[in-house]
N, C-alpha and C positions, 0 to 999 in steps of 0.2 A: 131305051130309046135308041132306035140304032141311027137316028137323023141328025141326034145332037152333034153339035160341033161347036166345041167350047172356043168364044171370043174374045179374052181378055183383052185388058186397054192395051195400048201399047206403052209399055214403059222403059223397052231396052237403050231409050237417048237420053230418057231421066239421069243426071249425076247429082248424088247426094252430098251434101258437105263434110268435111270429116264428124262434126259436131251429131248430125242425123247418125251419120253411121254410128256413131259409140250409142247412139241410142237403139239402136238393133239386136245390141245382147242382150239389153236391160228388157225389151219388146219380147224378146228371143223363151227367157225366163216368164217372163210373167204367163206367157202364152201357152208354159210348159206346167205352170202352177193352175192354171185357171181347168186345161185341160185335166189335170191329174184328180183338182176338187172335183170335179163332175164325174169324173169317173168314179172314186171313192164313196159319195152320196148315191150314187147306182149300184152301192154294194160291191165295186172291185175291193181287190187287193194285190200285192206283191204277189208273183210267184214267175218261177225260173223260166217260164216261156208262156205265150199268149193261151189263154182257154177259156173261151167264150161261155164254157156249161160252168164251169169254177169258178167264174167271174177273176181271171189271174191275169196278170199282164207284167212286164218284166220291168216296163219303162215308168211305172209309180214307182220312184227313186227321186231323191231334188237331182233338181239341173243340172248340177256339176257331178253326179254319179254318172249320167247319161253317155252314151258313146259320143266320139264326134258326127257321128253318120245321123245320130239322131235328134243329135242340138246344131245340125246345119239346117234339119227338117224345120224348128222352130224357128233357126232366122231366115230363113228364106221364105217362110211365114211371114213374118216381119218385115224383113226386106221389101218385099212385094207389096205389101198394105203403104209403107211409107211413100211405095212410088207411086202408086195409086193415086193416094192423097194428092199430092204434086201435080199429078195430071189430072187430076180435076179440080183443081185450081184453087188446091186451098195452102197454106203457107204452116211451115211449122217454125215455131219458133219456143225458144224457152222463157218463163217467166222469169224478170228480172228479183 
């Protein structure tokens, strides 16, 4: 579609509290777990660089095997869903 033209919220005035942000890596992980099971019930697995006919991917490893380049990709993932949230007007808090 060569018309789209992606609108996301605005969320670059959103400031998270320290307490959201620690929950970013926690978001960061699970995001990186959730993707990896999907991938492996599609018949992936481990292999030294991406190949779509091999079904191989290099990033089915846990989360803290990951590069930084690729567990910024899962919080900024994160990141962006928690401001989202925020700017639409719902409130996060933790269970006491």
């Amino acid at each position: 579609m060569q018309d789209y033209q992606p609108q996301p919220l605005a969320t670059a005035d959103i400031v998270l509290s320290q307490a959201i942000l620690e929950l970013t890596e926690q978001l960061a992980q699970n995001i990186h777990e959730v993707w990896a099971q999907g991938r492996m019930a599609e018949g992936w697995r481990h292999g030294p660089q991406r190949d779509d006919a091999r079904k191989e991917h290099p990033s089915l490893v846990p989360y803290e095997q990951l590069s930084e380049s690729e567990k910024e990709y899962d919080r900024s993932t994160a990141l962006h869903t928690l401001k989202t949230m925020i700017a639409l007007g719902y409130r996060i808090e933790k269970a006491e």
